[in-house]
C-alpha positions, 0 to 999 in steps of 0.5 A, spaced: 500 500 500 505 504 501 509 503 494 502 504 491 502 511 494 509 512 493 507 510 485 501 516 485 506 521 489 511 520 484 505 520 478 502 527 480 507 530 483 503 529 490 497 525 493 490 524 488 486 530 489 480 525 492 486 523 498 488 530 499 485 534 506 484 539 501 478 535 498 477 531 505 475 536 510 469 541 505 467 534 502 465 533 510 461 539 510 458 539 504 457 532 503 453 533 510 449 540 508 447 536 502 444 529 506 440 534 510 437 539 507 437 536 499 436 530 500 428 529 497 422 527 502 418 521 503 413 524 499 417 526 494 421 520 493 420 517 486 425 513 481 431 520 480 430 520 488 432 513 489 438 514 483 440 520 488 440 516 494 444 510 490 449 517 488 449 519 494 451 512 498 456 510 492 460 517 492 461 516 500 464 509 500 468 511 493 471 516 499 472 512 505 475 506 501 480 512 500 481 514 506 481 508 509 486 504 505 491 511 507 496 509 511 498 516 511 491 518 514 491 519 522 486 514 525 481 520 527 480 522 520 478 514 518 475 512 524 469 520 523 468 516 516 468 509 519 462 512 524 460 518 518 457 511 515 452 509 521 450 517 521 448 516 513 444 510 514 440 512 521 438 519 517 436 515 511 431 510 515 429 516 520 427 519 513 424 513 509 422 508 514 415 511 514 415 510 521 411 515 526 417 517 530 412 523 534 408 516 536 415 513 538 418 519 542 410 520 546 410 513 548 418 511 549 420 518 551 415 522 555 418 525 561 411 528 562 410 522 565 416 521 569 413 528 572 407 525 574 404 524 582 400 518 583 400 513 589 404 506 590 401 503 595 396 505 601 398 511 604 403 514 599 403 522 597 400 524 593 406 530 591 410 523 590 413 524 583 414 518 578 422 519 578 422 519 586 418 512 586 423 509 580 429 511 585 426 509 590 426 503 587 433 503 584 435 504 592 430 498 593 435 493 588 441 496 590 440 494 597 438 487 595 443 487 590 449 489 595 446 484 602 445 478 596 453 479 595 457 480 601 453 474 603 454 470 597 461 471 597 462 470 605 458 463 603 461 461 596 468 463 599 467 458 606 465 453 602 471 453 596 476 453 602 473 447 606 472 443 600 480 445 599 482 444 605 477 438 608 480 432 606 473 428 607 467 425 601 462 425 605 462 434 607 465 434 599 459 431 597 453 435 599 458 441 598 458 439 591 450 437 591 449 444 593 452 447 588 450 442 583 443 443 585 442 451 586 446 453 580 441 448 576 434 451 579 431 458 575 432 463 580 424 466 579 422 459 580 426 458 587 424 466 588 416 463 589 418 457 592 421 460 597 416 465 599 410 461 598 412 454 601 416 456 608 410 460 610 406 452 610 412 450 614 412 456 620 418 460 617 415 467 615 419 471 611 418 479 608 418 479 600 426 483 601 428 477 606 425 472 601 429 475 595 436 477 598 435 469 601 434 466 594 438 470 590 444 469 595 444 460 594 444 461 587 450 466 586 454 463 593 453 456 588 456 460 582 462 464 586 464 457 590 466 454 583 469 461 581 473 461 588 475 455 588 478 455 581 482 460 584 485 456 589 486 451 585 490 455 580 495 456 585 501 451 585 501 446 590 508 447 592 506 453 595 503 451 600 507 445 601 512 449 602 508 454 607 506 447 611 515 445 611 515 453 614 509 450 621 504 453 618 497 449 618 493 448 612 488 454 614 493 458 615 497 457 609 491 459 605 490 465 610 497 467 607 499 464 601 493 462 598 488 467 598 492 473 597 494 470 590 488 467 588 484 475 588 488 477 581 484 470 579 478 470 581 477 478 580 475 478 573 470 473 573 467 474 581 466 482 578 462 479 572 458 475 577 455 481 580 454 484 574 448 478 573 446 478 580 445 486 579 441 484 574 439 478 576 434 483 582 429 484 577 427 478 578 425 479 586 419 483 582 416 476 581 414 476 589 412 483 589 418 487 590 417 494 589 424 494 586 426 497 578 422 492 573 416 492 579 415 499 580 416 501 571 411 495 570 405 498 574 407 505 572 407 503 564 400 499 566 397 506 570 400 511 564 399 506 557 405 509 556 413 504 556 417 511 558 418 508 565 421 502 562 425 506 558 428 509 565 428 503 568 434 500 563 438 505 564 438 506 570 441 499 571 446 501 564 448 507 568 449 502 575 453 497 572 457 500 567 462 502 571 462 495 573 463 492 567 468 496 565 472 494 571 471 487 569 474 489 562 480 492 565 482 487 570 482 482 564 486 486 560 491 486 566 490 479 568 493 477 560 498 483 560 501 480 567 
């Protein structure tokens, strides 16, 4: 490629006009001038309109191949024509889809009915907003998401370390009868379980009880096979080597064991709270007033899914700190 520009340079006397900054940077303008304000309507869309848009979307490849096969070409200016043709093809189905776009900003992004007062339960305020009660709700997930993983973890951790340590079948069985068990049941299904059969057998237990209980014996059956890989993944003369210096098993995995197993288990154990984040939206199935619950009667009150719509992002903008920490540490787990 570079002996090919080389050629041209040497032809021309400088680079083909169609590669030069001096064509590149009014093409943008004016290419974008014309897209939006040239470019004819739907209503006006006949044989010489659908040859403009062919023109159109010819002359703009001709003009990103170009770019794109210079290797003089900084990457700012490729990746503006790489993402130019995304920008195209929305204008052009947001122009001639035919879809009712005011229909779809009314029912999917209303705010005025995120501004309403109504009530969530008996007694609420009336001057209680729609936006109060889906941070309430967000409030009411986080908690649950945060009890269901520091007890997950604590769970998941005590039981990969006696199945490393304890040298006995019978306590290793049922360990692995746990895990084996919890990780096969759907979490909706042990959520009504648990909050419709324990109350036969005498234990009553809140719906935010039920919901962090169920939620934590299905991530702490996930997180013990993600600790225990970990552990395992430490050589074993390390600890025999701590067990020659007089330390005891536990002790060895207090000191040498765990500390190096953290950088193993981080990038997975992260990934783990992602889902179980997530995963509290299934708590609306017992009546937890938590996102989902509280945007799905607000979407039924209103007929309208902007409630919906904000819940998502509420969960996109809590979490993604969390998974870009994930993609960090297993960046840095493969560089190490």
């Amino acid at each position: 490629m570079i002996d090919s520009i080389e050629k041209k340079k040497g032809k021309y006397g400088h680079l083909p006009w169609y590669r030069r900054y001096e064509f590149l940077y009014p093409f943008m303008i004016i290419y974008a001038a014309l897209i939006i304000f040239v470019m004819p309507p739907v209503s006006r869309l006949n044989i010489f309109g659908y040859l403009m848009l062919i023109v159109a979307v010819v002359i703009y490849v001709f003009v990103l191949v170009a770019v794109q096969t210079d290797r003089e070409k900084p990457n700012w200016l490729k990746n503006i024509f790489a993402f130019g043709v995304i920008l195209i093809f929305g204008l052009f189905f947001y122009r001639y889809s035919g879809a009712r776009w005011s229909e779809v900003g009314h029912y999917f992004f209303n705010m005025d009915v995120m501004r309403r007062t109504g009530f969530m339960e008996v007694g609420e305020a009336a001057t209680t907003t729609n936006w109060e009660l889906m941070f309430r709700a967000l409030w009411t997930a986080i908690e649950i998401f945060l009890m269901s993983a520091v007890l997950s973890t604590l769970l998941a951790l005590l039981l990969a370390v006696v199945r490393v340590i304890v040298n006995d079948k019978l306590l290793n069985f049922f360990i692995e009868l746990y895990v084996d068990v919890f990780r096969a049941v759907p979490s909706i299904a042990l959520l009504l379980v648990i909050y419709f059969s324990l109350p036969y057998a005498g234990i009553l237990l809140s719906p935010f009880a039920t919901g962090v209980l169920a939620l934590t014996l299905i991530e702490g059956a996930y997180l013990c096979e993600v600790f225990r890989s970990g552990i395992e993944a430490i050589h074993k003369n390390q600890v025999e080597s701590a067990r020659a210096l007089g330390m005891t098993a536990w002790k060895a995995m207090k000191l040498v064991v765990l500390p190096q197993s953290i950088k193993i288990v981080l990038p997975p154990y992260t990934n783990r709270m992602i889902g179980l984040m997530k995963r509290t939206a299934e708590c609306s199935v017992i009546a937890i007033a938590e996102i989902l619950q509280t945007a799905r009667q607000l979407q039924s009150w209103y007929a309208n899914a902007t409630p919906l719509i904000i819940g998502a992002l509420m969960y996109m903008i809590f979490l993604f700190p969390l998974t870009r920490a994930a993609t960090i540490l297993e960046r840095r787990r493969k560089s190490a």
